[in-house]
One Martini backbone bead per residue (centre of mass of N, CA, C, O) as a GRO file, in nm:
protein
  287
    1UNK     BB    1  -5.279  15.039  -0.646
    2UNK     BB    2  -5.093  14.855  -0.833
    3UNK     BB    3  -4.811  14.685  -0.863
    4UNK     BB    4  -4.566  14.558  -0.983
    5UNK     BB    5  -4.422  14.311  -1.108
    6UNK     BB    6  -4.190  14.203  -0.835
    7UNK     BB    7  -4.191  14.380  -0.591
    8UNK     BB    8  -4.264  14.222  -0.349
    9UNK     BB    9  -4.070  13.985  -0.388
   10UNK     BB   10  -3.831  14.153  -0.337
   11UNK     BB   11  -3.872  14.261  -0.053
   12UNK     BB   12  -3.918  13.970   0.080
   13UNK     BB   13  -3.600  13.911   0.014
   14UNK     BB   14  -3.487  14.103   0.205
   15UNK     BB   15  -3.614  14.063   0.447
   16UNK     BB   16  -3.477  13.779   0.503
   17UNK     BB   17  -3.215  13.842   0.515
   18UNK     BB   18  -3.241  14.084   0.748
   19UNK     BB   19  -3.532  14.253   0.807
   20UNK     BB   20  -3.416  14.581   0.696
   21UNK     BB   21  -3.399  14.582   0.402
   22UNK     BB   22  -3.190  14.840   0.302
   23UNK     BB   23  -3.005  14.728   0.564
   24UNK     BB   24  -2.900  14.420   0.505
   25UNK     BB   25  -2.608  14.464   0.416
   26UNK     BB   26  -2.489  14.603   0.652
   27UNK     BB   27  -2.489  14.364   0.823
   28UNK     BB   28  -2.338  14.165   0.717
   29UNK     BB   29  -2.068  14.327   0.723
   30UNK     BB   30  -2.043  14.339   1.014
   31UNK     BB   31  -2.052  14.026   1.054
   32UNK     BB   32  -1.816  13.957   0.920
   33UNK     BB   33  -1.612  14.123   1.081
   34UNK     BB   34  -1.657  13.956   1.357
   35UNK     BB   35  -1.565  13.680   1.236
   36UNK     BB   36  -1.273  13.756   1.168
   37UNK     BB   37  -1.167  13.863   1.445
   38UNK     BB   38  -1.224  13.546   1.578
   39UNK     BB   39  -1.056  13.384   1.360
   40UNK     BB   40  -0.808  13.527   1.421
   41UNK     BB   41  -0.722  13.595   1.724
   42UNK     BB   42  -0.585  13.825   1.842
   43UNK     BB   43  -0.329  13.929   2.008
   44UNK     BB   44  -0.281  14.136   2.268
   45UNK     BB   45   0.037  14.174   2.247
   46UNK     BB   46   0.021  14.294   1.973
   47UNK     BB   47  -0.164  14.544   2.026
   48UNK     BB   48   0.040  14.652   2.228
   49UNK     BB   49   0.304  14.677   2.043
   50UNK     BB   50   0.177  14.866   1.819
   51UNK     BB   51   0.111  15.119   2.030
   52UNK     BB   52   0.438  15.158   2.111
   53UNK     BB   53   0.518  15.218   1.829
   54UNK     BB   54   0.349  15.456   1.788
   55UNK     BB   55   0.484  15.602   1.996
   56UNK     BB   56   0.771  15.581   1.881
   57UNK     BB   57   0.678  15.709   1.594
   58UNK     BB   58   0.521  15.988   1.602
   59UNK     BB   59   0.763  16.195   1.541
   60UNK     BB   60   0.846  16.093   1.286
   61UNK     BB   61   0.568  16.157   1.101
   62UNK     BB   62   0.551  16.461   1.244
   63UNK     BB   63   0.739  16.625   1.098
   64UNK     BB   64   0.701  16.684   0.779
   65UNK     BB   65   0.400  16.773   0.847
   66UNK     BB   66   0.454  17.030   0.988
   67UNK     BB   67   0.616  17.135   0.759
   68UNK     BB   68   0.474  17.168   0.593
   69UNK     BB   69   0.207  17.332   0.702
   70UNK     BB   70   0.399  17.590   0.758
   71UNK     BB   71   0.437  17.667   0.485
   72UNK     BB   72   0.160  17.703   0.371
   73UNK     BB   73   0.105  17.929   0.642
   74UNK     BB   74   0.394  18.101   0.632
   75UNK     BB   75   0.583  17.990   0.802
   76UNK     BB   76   0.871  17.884   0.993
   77UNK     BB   77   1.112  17.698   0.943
   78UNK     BB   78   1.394  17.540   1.068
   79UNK     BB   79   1.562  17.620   0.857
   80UNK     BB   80   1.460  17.941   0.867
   81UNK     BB   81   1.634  17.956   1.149
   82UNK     BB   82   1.909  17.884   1.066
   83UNK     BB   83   1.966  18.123   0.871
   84UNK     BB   84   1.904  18.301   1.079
   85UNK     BB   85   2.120  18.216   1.354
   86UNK     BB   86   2.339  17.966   1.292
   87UNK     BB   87   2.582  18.170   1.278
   88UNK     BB   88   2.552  18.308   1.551
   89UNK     BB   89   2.560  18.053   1.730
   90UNK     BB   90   2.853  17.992   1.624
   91UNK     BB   91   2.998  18.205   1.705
   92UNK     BB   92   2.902  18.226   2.035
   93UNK     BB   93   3.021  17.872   2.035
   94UNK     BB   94   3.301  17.879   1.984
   95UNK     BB   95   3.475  17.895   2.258
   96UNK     BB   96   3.360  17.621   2.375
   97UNK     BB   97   3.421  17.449   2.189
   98UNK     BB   98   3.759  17.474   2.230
   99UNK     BB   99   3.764  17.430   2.524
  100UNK     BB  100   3.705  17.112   2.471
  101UNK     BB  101   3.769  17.013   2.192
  102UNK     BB  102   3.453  17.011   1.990
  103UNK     BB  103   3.333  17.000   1.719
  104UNK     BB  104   3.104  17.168   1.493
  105UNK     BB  105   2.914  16.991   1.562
  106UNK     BB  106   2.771  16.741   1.787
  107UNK     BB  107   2.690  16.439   1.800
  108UNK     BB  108   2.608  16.503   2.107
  109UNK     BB  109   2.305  16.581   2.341
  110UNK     BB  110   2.307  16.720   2.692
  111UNK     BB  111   1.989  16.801   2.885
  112UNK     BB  112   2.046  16.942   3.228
  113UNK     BB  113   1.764  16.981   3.430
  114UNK     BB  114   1.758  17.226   3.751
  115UNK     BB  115   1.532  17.296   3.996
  116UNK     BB  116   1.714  17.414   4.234
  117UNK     BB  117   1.901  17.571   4.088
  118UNK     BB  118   1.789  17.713   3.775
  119UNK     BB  119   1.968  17.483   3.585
  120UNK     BB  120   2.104  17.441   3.230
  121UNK     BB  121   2.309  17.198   3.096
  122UNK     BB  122   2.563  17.154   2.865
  123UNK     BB  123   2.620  16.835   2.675
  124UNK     BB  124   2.899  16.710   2.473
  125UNK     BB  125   3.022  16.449   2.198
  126UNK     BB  126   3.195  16.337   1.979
  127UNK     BB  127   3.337  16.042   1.879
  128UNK     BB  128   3.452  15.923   2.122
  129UNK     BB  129   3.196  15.957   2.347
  130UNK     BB  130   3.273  16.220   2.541
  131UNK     BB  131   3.211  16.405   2.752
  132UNK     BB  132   3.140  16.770   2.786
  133UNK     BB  133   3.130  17.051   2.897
  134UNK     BB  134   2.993  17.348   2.764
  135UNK     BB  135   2.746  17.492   2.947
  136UNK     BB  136   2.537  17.730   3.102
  137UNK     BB  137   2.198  17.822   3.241
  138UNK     BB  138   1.928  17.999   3.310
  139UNK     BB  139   1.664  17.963   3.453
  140UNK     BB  140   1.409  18.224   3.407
  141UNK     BB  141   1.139  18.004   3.426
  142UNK     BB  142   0.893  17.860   3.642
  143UNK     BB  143   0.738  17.628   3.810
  144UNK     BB  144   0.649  17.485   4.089
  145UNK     BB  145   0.824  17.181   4.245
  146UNK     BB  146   0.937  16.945   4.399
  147UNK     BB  147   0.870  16.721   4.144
  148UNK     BB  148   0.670  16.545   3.976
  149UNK     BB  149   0.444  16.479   3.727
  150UNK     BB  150   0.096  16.393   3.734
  151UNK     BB  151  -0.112  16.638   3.598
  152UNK     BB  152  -0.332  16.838   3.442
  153UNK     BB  153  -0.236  17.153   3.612
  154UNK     BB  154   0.024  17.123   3.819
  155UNK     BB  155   0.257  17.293   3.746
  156UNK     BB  156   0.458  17.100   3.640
  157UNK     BB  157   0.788  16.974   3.617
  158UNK     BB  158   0.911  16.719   3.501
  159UNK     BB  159   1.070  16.398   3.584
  160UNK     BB  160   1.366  16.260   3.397
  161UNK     BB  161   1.398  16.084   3.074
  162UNK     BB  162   1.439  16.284   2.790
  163UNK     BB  163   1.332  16.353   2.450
  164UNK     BB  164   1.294  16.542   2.142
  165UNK     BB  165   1.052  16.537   1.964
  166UNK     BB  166   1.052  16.882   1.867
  167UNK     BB  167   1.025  17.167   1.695
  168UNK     BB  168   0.946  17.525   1.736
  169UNK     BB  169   0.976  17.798   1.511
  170UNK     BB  170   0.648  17.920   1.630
  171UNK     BB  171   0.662  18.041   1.877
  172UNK     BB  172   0.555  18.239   2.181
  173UNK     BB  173   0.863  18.168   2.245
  174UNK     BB  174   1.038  18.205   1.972
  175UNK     BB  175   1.182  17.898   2.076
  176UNK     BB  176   1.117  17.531   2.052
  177UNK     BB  177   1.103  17.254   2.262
  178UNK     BB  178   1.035  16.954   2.265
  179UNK     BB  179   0.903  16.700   2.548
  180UNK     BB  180   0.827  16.368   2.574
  181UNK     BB  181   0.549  16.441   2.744
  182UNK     BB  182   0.470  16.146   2.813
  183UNK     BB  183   0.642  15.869   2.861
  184UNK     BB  184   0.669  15.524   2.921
  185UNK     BB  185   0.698  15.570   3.228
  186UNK     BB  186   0.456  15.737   3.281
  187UNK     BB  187   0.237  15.572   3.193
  188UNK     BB  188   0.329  15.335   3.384
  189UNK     BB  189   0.295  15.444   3.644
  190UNK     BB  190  -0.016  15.555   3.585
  191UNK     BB  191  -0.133  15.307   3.581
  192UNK     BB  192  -0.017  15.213   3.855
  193UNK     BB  193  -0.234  15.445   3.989
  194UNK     BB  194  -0.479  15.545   3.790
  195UNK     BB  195  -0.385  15.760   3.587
  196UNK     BB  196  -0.483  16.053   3.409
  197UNK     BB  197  -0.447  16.299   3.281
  198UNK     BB  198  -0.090  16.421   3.234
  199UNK     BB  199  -0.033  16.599   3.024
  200UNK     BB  200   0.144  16.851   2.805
  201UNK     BB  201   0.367  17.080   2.618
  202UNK     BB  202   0.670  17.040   2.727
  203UNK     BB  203   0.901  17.291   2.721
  204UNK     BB  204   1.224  17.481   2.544
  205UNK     BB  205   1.220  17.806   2.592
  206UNK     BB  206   1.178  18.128   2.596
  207UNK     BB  207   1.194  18.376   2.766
  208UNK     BB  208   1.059  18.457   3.104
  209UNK     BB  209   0.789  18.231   3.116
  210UNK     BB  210   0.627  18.002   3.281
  211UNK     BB  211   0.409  17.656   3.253
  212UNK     BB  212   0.591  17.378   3.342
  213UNK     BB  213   0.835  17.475   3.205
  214UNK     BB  214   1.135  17.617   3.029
  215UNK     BB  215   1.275  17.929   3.080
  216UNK     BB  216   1.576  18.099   2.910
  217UNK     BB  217   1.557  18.279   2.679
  218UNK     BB  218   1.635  18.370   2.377
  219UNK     BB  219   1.940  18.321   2.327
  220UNK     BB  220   1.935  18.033   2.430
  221UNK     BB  221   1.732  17.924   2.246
  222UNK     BB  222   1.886  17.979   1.983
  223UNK     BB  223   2.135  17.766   2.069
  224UNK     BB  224   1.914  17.498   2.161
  225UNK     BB  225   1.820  17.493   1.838
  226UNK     BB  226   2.043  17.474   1.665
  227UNK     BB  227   2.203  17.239   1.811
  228UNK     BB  228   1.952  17.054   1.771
  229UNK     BB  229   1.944  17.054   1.468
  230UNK     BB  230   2.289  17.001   1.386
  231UNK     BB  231   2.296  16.727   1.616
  232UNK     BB  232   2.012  16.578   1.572
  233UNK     BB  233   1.708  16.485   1.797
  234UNK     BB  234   1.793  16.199   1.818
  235UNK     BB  235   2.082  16.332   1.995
  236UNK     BB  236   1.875  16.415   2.229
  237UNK     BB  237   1.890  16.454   2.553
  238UNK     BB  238   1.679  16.470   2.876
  239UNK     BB  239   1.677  16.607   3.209
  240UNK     BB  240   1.490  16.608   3.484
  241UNK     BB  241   1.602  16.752   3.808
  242UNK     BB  242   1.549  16.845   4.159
  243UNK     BB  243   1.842  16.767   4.172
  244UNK     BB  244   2.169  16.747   4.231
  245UNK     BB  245   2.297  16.438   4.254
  246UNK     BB  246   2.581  16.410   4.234
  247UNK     BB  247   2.578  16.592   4.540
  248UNK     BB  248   2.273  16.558   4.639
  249UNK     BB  249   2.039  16.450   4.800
  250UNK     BB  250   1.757  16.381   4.752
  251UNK     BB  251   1.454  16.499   4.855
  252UNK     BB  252   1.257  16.493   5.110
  253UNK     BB  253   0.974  16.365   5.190
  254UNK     BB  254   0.670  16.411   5.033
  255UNK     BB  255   0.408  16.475   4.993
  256UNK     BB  256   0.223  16.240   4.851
  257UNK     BB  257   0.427  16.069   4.710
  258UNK     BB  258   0.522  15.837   4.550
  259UNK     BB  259   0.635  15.530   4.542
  260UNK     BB  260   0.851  15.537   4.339
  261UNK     BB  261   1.040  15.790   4.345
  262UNK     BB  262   1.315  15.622   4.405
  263UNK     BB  263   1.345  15.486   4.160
  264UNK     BB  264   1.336  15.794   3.972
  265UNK     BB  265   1.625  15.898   4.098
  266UNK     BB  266   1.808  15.649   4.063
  267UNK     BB  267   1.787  15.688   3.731
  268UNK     BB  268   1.909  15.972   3.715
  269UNK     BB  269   2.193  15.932   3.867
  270UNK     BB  270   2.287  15.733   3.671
  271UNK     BB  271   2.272  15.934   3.410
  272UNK     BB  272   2.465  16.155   3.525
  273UNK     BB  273   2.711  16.033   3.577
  274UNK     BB  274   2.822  15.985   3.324
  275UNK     BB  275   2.910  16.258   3.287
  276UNK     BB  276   2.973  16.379   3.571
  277UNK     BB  277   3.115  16.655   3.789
  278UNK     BB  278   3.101  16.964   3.893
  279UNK     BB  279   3.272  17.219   3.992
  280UNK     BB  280   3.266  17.503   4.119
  281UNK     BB  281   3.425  17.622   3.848
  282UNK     BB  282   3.288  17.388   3.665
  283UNK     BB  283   3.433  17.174   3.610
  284UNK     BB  284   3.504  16.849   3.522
  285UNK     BB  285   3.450  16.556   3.713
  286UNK     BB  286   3.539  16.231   3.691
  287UNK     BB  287   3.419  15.941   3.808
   0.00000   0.00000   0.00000
């Protein structure tokens, strides 16, 4: 069967193209996108840059997402928690709040988590710029031992110094702080062991039991979590230390720890230090 006039031609033109047909537009664009890159030739330290500002910015672009989510799904949202609680936990934290002289809410807050102790402390100051221990909490679930987290599934709760990632108002264990593990410096230390898979997921929330997080009782959960919402969560820092180190030295040499160890010790006792040191019945003494 003869073929119309011009086919065979449009053909040979294409094979010449490219060889294959109808996909050597394909090759085409491949190649030219690969010429293009070739030709600007981006600095590695540029697309390292790109890369830690998206760690640092993932969690501002993740909460309104989250939040649409959240209402989509008919979930609670954390206004939803607010409304809920709101009144509840500053009426609670009234006498407290006074007793330090802090209006509430508080400008900042620091949330410092003793794994030997398990004691969970909480520091507020005003505009003044000043600490004031507000209260203590007792954890009351925790799992692992003494030292930083170092992969997915030890059971350890990390050792550092970190910040509120997000909330999570429909926790299953009532109301949940995320964690921001592993930040910027475990990634850092990671690397230089050789070390991946380092888990995440680290909460600070309710009930009585955890793996791996800060389990501190529904009661607590709710004031920690009203606390950081209306404190706003870029104000709340979190320490996270195998022992209160401005009474008492790191513990001894552990088994396999990291070489860095004393260098993440020293650098919490730094943190704890600015808060001051609180006296046996509870109260601050200023360094």
């Amino acid at each position: 069967m003869s073929q119309p006039a011009g086919v065979g031609q449009r053909r040979s033109r294409k094979e010449k193209i490219g060889g294959r047909g109808e996909n050597a537009p394909v090759v085409l664009r491949e190649t030219a996108a690969m010429t293009i890159m070739r030709e600007m030739k981006i600095p590695l330290i540029i697309l390292l840059a790109l890369c830690v500002c998206a760690i640092v910015f993932q969690a501002q672009w993740r909460r309104p997402i989250i939040a649409v989510i959240q209402i989509m799904k008919g979930k609670k949202t954390v206004d939803d928690r607010v409304a809920q609680f709101g009144a509840t936990v500053c009426a609670r934290l009234a006498p407290a709040f006074e007793q330090v002289d802090v209006a509430y809410p508080p400008k900042k807050m620091m949330l410092v988590g003793l794994k030997a102790e398990r004691m969970l402390e909480v520091w507020i100051s005003g505009p003044d710029g000043e600490w004031k221990h507000l209260k203590n909490y007792p954890i009351l679930g925790m799992s692992g031992k003494l030292g930083p987290k170092l992969k997915e599934g030890d059971m350890q709760v990390p050792e550092g110094i970190y910040r509120v990632e997000s909330l999570n108002p429909n926790s299953l264990y009532h109301l949940a702080l995320r964690v921001n593990y592993p930040n910027l410096e475990d990634l850092r230390r990671a690397g230089e062991d050789g070390r991946t898979e380092l888990g995440s997921d680290i909460m600070i929330h309710g009930k009585n039991c955890s793996i791996g997080c800060l389990a501190m009782g529904d009661e607590a959960a709710e004031d920690l979590f009203i606390l950081a919402t209306q404190t706003g969560i870029d104000n709340v820092s979190i320490i996270l230390s195998p022992v209160d180190l401005r009474s008492r030295p790191a513990p001894l040499q552990m088994t396999a720890a990291p070489k860095w160890i004393d260098e993440l010790y020293s650098s919490i006792k730094t943190e704890m230090e600015k808060l001051g040191e609180l006296t046996t019945n509870g109260a601050c003494k200023l360094r």
